[in-house]
N, C-alpha and C positions, 0 to 999 in steps of 0.2 A: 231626426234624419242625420246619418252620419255624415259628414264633411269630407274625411282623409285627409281634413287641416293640418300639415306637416313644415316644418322649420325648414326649409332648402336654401341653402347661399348659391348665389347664380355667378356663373363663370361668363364674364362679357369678354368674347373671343376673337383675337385676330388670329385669321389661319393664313393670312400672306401678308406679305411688308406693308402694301399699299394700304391694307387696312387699318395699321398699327396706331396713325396722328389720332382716325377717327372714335377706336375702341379707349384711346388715351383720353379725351377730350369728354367721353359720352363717361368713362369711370371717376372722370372730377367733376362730373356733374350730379352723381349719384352717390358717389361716397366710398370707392371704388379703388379696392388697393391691387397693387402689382403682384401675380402671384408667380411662383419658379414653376412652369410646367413639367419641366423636365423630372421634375419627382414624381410627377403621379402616374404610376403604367398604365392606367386605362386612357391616356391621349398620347395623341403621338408623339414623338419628342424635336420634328424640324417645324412647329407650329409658331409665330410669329412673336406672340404672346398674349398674357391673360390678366383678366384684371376683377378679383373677386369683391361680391360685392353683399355683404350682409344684409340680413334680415328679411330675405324673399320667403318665402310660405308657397306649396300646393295647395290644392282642391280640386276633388272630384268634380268637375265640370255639373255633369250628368246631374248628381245630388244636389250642387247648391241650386240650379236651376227646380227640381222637384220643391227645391223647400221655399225657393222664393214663390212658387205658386200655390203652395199651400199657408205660405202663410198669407198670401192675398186671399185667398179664397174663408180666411179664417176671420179676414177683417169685412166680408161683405163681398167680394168678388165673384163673379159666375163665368168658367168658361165653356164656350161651345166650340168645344175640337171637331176640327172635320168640317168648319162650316165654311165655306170660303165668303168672305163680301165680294160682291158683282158692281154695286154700283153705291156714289152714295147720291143721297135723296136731298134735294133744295128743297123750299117754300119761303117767299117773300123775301129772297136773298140772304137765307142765313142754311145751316144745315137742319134737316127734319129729319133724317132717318138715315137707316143703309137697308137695300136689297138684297139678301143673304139666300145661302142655297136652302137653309131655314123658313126663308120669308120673309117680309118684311120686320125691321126692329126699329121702330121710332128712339130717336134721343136728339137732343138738343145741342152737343156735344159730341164730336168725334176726334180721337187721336190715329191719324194713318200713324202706325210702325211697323209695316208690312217688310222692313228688310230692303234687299234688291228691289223688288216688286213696288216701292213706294210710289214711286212716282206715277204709277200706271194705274191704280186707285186712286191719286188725286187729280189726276185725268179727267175722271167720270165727274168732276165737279166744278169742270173749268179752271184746274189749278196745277201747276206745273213747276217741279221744282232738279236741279241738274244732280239728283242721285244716279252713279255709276253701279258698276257691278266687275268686281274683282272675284278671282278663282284663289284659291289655298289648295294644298292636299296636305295632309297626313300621312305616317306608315307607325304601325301598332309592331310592337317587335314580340317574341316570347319570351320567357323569363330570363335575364342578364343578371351574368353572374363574374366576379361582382358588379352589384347598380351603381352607378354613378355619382362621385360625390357631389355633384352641380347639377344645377338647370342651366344649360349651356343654349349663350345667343351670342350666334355670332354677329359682328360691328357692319356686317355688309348690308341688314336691314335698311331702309330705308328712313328720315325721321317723316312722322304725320305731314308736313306739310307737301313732301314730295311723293306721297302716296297717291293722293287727289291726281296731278295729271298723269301717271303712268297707268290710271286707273279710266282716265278720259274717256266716255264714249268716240269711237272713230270716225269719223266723215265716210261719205262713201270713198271718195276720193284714197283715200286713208286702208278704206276697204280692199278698194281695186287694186291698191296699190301692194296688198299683204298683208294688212296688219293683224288680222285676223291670224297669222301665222307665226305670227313672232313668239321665240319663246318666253316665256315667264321668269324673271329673279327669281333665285333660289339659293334664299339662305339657311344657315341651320339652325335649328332651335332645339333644343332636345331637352326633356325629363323626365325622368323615371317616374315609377307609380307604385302606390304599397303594395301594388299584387308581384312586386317585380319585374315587368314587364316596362318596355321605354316607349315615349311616344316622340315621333321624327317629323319636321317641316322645317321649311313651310317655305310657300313660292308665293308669288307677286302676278297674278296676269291680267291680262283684257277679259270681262266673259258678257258676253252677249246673251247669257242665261241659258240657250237650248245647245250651245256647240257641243260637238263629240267629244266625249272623253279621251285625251290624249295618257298616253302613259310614258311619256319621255320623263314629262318630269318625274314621276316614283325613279324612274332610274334614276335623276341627278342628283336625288335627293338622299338616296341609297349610298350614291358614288361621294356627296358629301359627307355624312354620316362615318365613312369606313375613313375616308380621310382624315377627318378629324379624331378618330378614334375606333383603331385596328381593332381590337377585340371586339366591336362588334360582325367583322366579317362574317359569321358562322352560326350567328342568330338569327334562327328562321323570322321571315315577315310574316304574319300574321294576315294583317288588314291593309287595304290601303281607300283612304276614300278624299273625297274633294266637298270644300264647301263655296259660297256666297257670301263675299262683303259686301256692305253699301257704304258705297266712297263717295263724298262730296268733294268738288273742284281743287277746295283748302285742305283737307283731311280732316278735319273740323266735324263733329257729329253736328247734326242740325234738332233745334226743338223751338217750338212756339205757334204760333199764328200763322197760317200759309196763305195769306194772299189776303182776297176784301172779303171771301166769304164767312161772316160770323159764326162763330162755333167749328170752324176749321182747325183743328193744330195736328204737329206733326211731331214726329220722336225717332230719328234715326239718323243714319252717317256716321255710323259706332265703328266703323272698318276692323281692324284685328284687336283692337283696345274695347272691345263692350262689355265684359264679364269685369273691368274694372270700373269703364266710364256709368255703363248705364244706368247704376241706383244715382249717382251725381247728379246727371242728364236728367233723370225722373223727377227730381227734386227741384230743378231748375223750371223743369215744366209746371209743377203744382206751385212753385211759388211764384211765376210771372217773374223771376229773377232771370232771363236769357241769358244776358250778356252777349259773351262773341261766339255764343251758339245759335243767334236768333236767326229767323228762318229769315226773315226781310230780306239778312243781306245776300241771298241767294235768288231776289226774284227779279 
């Protein structure tokens, strides 16, 4: 399966002053040298500044996810797509099964990584744990010319640990109050891709899973994007779409044990980091090695 594993140095970006201590701070913490913007024409040149940072790599999302499941599937793995779990099944206070739109599937064992949806599966088992639900979007552009020497992020990102509460379920209070309406962070992240085409986010919000699709944010993200770099003005959008994080309180992915029910464990709270965290996390799960991912300290 091909990858599009490609060599990209990422450009960690302040695009206004106030940014500049934190992009300074976050570039010596990864290795992170100062670079002149004002030479490269595909960014603007009143940008705060930049700080580039060796040895980052692409990959096609899409593909490595095909190959991680076939090569599960090569080691013994069976999936059934399309099935949803409805409930899972006790007996003598440990887990016996799940209820699948399938039918019933006995096992002794179960890992909830339903994503967003976690917690609302370990629901049906008397088990309950404070996973959120964060909104992202995306804009797919058409082919850029020239592509971008960077994967450009800029420093206004938030770090993991202050993800968790801006990610907070609401109170009704909270509710009533608007929060439901607040807009979302939106910072820039942008990479090219070997078809030539650039992929543009990414925003921060509340998602209560079923709200209407707002489209303010494509446009801020739009309005970032040209800011940060005028030549793209005049490249058509393509795509624009929205996905689901599951954010835990800490930022912290969660895995292990959930609760007293035997044969319980859980795998998730990966927020925007899961294409890098999740083989680690996975690994943490089959070795009983948690640490300060374990689910305990969340119940």
């Amino acid at each position: 399966m091909p990858l599009d594993l490609r060599s990209w140095p990422m450009l960690l970006l302040a695009v206004e002053e106030d940014e500049l201590a934190h992009a300074r701070a976050y570039a010596a913490a990864v290795g992170g040298e100062e670079v002149d913007l004002r030479e490269d024409p595909w960014l603007a040149d009143d940008l705060a500044g930049g700080f580039e940072v060796a040895g980052g790599f692409t990959v096609d999302a899409m593909s490595a996810t095909v190959a991680a499941a076939e090569a599960a599937r090569r080691a013994g793995a069976r999936f059934a797509l399309g099935c949803e779990a409805k409930r899972i099944l006790l007996g003598g206070g440990r887990v016996d099964g799940l209820a699948t739109d399938a039918g019933i599937v006995r096992a002794g064992r179960v890992v909830v990584a339903a994503g967003p949806r976690l917690r609302f599966l370990l629901r049906t088992a008397g088990a309950d744990l404070p996973v959120s639900s964060s909104r992202g979007w995306l804009l797919e552009t058409a082919r850029v010319e020239p592509p971008p020497r960077y994967a450009i992020e800029q420093a206004a990102w938030p770090e993991q640990e202050e993800m968790g509460p801006r990610s907070a379920d609401p109170t009704l209070e909270e509710l009533a109050a608007g929060a439901a309406d607040e807009p979302p962070l939106v910072s820039l992240l942008l990479g090219g891709r070997p078809a030539g085409h650039c992929l543009i986010g990414t925003s921060l919000g509340r998602s209560l899973l079923e709200e209407a699709e707002g489209q303010d944010t494509v446009r801020r993200l739009a309005e970032r994007a040209v800011r940060v770099a005028p030549p793209l003005a005049d490249v058509p959008v393509v795509a624009s779409w929205s996905g689901r994080r599951a954010m835990t309180p800490d930022g912290l992915p969660v895995v292990g044990p959930a609760g007293s029910v035997d044969g319980l464990e859980v795998l998730g709270g990966l927020s925007s980091i899961g294409m890098i965290t999740a083989p680690g996390v996975a690994r943490r799960l089959v070795s009983g090695e948690h640490g300060a991912f374990a689910a305990e300290r969340l119940l």
